[in-house]
Legacy VTK file of the C-alpha trace (Angstrom):
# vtk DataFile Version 3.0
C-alpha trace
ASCII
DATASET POLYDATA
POINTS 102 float
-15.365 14.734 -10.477
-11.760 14.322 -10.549
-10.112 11.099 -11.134
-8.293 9.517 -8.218
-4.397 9.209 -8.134
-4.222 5.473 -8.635
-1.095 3.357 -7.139
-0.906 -0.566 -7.669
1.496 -1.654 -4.970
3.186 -4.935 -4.633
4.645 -6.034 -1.375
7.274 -8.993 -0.293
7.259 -9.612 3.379
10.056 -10.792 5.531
9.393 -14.390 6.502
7.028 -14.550 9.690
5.894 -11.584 9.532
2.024 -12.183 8.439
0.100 -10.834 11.339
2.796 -8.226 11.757
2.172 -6.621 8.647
-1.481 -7.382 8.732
-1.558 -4.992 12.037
0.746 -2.711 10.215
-1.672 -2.014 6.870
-4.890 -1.522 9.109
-2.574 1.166 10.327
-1.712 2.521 7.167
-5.464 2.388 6.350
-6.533 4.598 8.711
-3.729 7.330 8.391
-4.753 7.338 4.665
-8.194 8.246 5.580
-7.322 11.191 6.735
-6.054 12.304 3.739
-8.550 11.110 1.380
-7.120 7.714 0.334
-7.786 4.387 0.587
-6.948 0.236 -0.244
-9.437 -0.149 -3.026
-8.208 -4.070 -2.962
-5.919 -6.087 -1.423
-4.763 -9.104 -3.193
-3.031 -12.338 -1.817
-0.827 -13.624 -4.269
-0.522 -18.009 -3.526
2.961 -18.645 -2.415
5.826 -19.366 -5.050
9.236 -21.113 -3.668
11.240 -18.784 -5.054
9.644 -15.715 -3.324
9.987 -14.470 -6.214
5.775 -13.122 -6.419
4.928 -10.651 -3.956
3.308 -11.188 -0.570
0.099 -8.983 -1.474
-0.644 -6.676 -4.424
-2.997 -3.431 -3.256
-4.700 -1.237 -5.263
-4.468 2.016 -3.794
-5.862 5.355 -4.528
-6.651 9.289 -3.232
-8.592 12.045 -3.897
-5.388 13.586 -6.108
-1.631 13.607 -6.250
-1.624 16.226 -3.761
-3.661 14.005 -1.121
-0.962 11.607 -1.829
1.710 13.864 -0.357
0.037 14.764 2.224
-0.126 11.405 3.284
3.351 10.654 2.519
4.495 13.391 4.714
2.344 13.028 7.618
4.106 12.250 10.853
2.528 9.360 11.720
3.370 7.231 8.461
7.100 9.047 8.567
6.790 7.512 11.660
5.646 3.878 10.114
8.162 3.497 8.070
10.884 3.889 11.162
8.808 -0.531 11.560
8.412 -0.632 8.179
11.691 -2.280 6.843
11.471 -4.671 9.846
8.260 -6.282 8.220
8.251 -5.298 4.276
11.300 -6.811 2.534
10.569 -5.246 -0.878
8.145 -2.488 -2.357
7.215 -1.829 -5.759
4.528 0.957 -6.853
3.203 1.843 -10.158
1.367 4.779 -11.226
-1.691 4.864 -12.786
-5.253 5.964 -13.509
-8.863 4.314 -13.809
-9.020 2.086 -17.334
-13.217 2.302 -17.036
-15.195 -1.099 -17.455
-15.070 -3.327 -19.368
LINES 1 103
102 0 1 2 3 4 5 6 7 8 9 10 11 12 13 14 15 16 17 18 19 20 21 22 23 24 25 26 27 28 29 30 31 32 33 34 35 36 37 38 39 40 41 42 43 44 45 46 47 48 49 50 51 52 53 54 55 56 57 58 59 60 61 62 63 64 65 66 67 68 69 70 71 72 73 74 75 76 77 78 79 80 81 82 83 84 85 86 87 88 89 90 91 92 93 94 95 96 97 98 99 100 101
């Protein structure tokens, strides 16, 4: 079996925007379903007062690269991120693969 296509994704939210973006990731959620991807974990980070530490970290993966183009090119999350920048201040992904137990 292949190894999933592994993103770590850290979010910063605009201020306020909780139950917004809450609403807006169970979206995401189930458009990545449909292409063979999913949250493997969602993390939420405690507050700093510098907002300088994200909002929430996910680990995200799909069945391959090309499931996460598919996804990334679907209509409905094209048109997500028309909201997106009204709730998510500040992205940052990483790239990676499955390290195995430990």
């Amino acid at each position: 079996m292949p190894d999933r296509h592994i993103r770590v994704v850290s979010l910063w939210i605009h201020p306020g925007q909780e139950a917004t973006f809450e609403a807006f990731e169970r979206e995401v959620a189930r458009i990545m379903a449909r292409h063979g991807g999913r949250i493997d974990s969602a993390v939420r980070v405690a507050a700093d007062q510098a907002g300088v530490s994200p909002f929430e970290v996910h680990v995200v993966s799909f069945a391959g690269r090309e499931a996460a183009e598919s996804y990334a090119t679907d209509t409905e999350t094209l048109e997500l991120r028309r909201r997106r920048d009204e709730i998510i201040a500040r992205t940052e992904v990483l790239e990676g693969r499955d390290a195995g137990a430990y």
